[in-house]
N, C-alpha and C positions, 0 to 999 in steps of 0.2 A: 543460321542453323548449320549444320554439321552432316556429314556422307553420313555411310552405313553406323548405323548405333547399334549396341546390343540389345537381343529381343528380352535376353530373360538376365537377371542375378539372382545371387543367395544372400538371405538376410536370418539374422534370429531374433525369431519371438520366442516371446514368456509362453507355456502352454498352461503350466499349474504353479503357484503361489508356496516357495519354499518353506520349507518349516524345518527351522535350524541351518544347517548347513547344505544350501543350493545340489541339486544332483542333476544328472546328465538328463534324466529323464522330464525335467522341468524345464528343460528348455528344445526348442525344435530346429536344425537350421533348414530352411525352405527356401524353394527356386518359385521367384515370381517376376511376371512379365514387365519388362522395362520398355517406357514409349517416352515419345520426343516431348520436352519440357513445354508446359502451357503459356500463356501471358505473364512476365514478369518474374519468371522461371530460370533457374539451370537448372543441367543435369550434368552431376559430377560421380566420377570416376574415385572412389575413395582409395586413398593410398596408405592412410595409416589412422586407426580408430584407438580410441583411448575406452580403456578399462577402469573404471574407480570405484574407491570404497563405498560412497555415499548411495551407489547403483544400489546396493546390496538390500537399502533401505525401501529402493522405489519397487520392489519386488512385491513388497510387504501393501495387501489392503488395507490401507491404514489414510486417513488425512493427512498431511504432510505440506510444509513449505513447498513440496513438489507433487505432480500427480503421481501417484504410482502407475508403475507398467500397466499396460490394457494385455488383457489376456491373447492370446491369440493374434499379435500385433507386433510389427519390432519393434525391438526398443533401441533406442534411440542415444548419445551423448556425442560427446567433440570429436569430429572428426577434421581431417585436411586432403584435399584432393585435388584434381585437376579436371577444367571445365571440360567436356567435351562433348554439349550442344549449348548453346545458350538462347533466349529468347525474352535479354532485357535488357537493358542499357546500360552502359558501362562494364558489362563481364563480356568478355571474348573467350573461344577455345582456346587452348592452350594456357588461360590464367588459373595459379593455385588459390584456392578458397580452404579460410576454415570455417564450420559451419556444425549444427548442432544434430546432426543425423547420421552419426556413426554406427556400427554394429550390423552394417551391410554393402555388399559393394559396388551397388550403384545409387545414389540419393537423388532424388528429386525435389531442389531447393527455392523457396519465395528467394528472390535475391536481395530482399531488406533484411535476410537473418544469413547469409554468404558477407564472410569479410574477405577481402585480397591479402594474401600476404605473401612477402618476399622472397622465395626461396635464396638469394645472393648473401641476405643478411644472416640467415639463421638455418641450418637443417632444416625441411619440414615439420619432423617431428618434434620440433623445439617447439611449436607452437599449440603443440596440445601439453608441454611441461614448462620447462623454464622461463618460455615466454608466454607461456597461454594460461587457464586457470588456474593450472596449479602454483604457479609464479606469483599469481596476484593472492590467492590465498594469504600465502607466505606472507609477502610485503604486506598486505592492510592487514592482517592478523597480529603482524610484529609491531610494528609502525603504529598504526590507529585504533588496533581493538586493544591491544596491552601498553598500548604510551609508552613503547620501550624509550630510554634514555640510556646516553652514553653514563658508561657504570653501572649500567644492571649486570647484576648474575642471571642467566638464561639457563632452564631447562627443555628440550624438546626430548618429548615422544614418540616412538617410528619416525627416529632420526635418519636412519637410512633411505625414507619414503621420499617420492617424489616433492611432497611438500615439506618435512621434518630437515632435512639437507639441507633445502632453501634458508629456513628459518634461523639453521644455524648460521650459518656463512653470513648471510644480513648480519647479522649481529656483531659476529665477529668485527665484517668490514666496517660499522658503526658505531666500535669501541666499546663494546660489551666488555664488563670485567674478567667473564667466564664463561662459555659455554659449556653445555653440560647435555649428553644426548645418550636415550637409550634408543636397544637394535634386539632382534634377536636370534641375534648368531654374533662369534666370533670373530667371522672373516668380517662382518658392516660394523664393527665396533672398531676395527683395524682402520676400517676406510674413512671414516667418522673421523679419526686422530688423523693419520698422516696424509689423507687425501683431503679431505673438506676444513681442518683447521681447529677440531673440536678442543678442546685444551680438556676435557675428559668423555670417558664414555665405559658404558657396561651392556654386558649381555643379561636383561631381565628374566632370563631362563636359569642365573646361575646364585639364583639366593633372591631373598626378598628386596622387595625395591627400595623399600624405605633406607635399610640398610645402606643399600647401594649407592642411592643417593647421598647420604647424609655423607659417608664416603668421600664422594667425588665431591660434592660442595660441602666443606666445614665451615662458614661462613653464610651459610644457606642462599637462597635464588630469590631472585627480585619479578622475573617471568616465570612463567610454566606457556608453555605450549604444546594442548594436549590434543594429541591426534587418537590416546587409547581410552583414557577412561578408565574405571574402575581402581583396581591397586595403584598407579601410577598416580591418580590424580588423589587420592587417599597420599600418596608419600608426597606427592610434590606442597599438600596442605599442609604436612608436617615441617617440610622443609623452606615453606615460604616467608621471608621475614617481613618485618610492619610494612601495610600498605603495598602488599605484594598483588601484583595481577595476572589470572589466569587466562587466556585463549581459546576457549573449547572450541573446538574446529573438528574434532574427531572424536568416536566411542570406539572405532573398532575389534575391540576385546567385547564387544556385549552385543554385535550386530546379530551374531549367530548364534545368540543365547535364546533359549528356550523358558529360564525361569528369571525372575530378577537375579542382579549382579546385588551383592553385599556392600563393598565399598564405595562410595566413602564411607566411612562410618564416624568421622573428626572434623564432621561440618561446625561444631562449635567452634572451631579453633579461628574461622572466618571472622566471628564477632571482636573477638581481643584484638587478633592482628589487622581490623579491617581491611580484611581481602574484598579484591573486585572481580569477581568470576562471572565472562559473560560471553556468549555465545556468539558466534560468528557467519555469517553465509556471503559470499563471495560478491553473489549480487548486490547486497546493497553496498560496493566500493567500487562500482565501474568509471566512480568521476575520479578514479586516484589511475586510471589505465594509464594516460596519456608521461604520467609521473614516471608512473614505475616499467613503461617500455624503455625510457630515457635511462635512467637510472640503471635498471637492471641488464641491454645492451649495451651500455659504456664498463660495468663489474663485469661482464662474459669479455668483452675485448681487450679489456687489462691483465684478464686469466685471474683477478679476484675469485669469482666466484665457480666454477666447476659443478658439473651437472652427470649424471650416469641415466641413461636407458636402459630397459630390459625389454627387448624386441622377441614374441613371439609371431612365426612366419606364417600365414596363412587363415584366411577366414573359417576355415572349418574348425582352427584350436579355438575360437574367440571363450567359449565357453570354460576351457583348461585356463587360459591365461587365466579371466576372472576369479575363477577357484586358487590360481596360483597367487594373486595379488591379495587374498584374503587370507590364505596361510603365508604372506609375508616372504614367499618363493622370488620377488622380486627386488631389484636395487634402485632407487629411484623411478619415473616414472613407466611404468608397465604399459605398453603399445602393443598396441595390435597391428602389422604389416601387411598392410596386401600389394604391395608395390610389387 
C-alpha cells in the first residue's frame, strides 16, 4: 500500500438518457469518496481518459453488444494512469496501467482488467489511439474484416478520425492501389494528402458524395471503410466494383438522429456486384493484439505511419470534448487530460 491517498475525486455520470443530440444537462460531474483499494485491487490515478463515438450509443436504453450507461453511475471506457496504491500482485506504485474505467479521476481497479504498459515505448496516450483500440479497430477492420489485398482501391470515412487515418496509412504501407478518404473540413483533407499519404481526399460538406467519390476514384474502390453511414456508404455502394468489401465499424452520421436515416437506398446494386458488407466490433480480434503491436510499433519507428491527438485539458471539459468528438471538432484521436 501506499502514504496519504486522496479522500475524495470527480467522476461523470449519465443523469438523464439523451434524445438526439447529448446536452450539459444530461450529464452530472460529482465529487465522490476515494478509499484504499480491496484484495486484488489498484487504485489509479487516471492521466488521460478517451472520448469515443460508440459511447454516444451506450447512452441510449437500448440492448446492445454493450450494456448501456446505468443512470446515475459513471460511465466508464479506456483510460491510462498511474498506480498509486496497490494491493495485488504484480502492480507496484509507480506502474502505468491501461484499464477500462475512464471518465473519472481516480479508478478503482480488479487487476485482471489493469494491463501494464510502457511509457519508454510509446506516449501514454498512444495507448488509448494508435497503440490501443482504436489501432486495432483499424488493423482487424482492414486486414480481416475486408480481406484487404495488395491492389485494392481503399475508401475511408472520417479519415481524419482516430481510427479513419489508421486505416488509411495501413493500406498505403500494404500496397494499396489508392486511397481514398473523406473529412469534413478543408484543413483534415489537407492533412489526409500531405501528412498521412492519401493519394486523394474530399471535404463531404462541399457537394455530394457520390459525386466526390466517383471523382477521386475513376476506376472505382475495392474497400470501403465506414466509420459514417448513411450518404457515404450509399456512394461507396455506387462506387464499389465486383466482389467489393465493406467494413462497417462506424454510423456516426445517424447516432444523433432522431428519425431513420434514408440511405442507402442502392442495396440492390450488392446482389450484381456481390458485395460483402459486414460489421465489425473490436472485441472479437483480441487474438490479432500480439500481431498488430509488432507490426504497428516497428510502422510508428520507421515514421511509416503517423498519428495526431486532440488533447482537451481537464476533467471538468470531459463532457465538451465528447460533444466536440461528435461534431468532428477533433483530428485523430480525442483524449481527455488530466495529467
Amino acid at each position: 500500500m501506499s502514504a496519504a491517498l486522496p479522500t475524495s475525486g470527480r467522476e461523470w455520470h449519465l443523469v438523464a438518457r439523451p434524445h438526439g443530440w447529448p446536452k450539459a444537462e444530461d450529464f452530472a460531474l460529482r465529487e465522490v469518496p476515494v478509499a484504499a483499494p480491496g484484495e486484488g485491487r489498484v487504485l489509479v490515478r487516471n492521466l488521460h481518459f478517451s472520448v469515443d463515438p460508440y459511447m454516444r450509443g451506450r447512452m441510449n436504453d437500448v440492448k446492445s453488444y454493450t450494456p448501456p450507461f446505468k443512470l446515475d453511475h459513471p460511465m466508464d471506457g479506456g483510460a491510462v494512469g498511474e498506480v498509486i496504491a496497490s494491493n495485488a500482485d504484480g502492480f507496484a506504485v509507480g506502474d502505468h496501467v491501461l484499464h477500462g474505467l475512464g471518465w473519472r479521476e481516480y479508478a478503482d481497479v480488479p487487476a485482471e482488467h489493469a494491463v501494464k504498459v510502457d511509457a519508454s515505448l510509446a506516449p501514454l496516450s498512444a495507448y488509448l489511439g494508435v497503440l490501443g483500440m482504436t489501432g486495432l479497430t483499424a488493423y482487424a477492420g482492414l486486414f480481416d474484416v475486408a480481406s484487404f489485398k495488395e491492389g485494392d482501391a481503399v475508401f475511408v470515412s472520417g479519415a481524419a478520425g482516430a481510427v479513419g487515418s489508421q486505416v488509411g496509412q495501413m493500406a498505403r504501407i500494404k500496397g494499396a492501389s489508392r486511397v481514398i478518404g473523406s473529412a469534413g473540413s478543408d484543413e483534415k483533407v489537407k492533412l489526409l494528402v500531405e501528412e498521412y499519404g492519401f493519394d486523394a481526399a474530399f471535404n463531404y460538406k462541399n457537394g455530394p458524395v457520390a459525386d466526390q467519390l466517383r471523382e477521386a476514384a475513376p476506376d472505382g474502390i475495392d474497400v470501403y471503410f465506414d466509420n459514417v453511414g448513411g450518404e457515404h456508404l450509399e456512394a461507396a455502394i455506387s462506387s464499389l466494383n465486383l466482389h467489393g468489401r465493406v467494413t462497417v465499424c462506424g454510423m456516426i452520421a445517424q447516432y444523433n438522429a432522431t428519425e431513420p436515416t434514408p440511405a442507402p437506398r442502392n442495396l440492390a446494386l450488392v446482389i450484381g456486384k456481390r458485395l460483402r458488407i459486414q460489421g465489425m466490433l473490436v472485441a472479437d480480434h483480441a487474438d490479432l493484439q500480439p500481431q498488430f503491436v509488432q507490426d504497428v510499433a516497428g510502422w510508428l519507428a520507421s515514421g511509416e505511419l503517423k498519428y495526431r491527438e486532440t488533447f482537451v485539458e481537464g476533467i471538468e471539459n470531459g463532457f465538451d470534448a465528447f460533444l466536440g468528438l461528435l461534431r468532428g471538432e477533433n483530428t485523430g484521436k480525442m483524449i481527455v487530460s488530466l495529467a
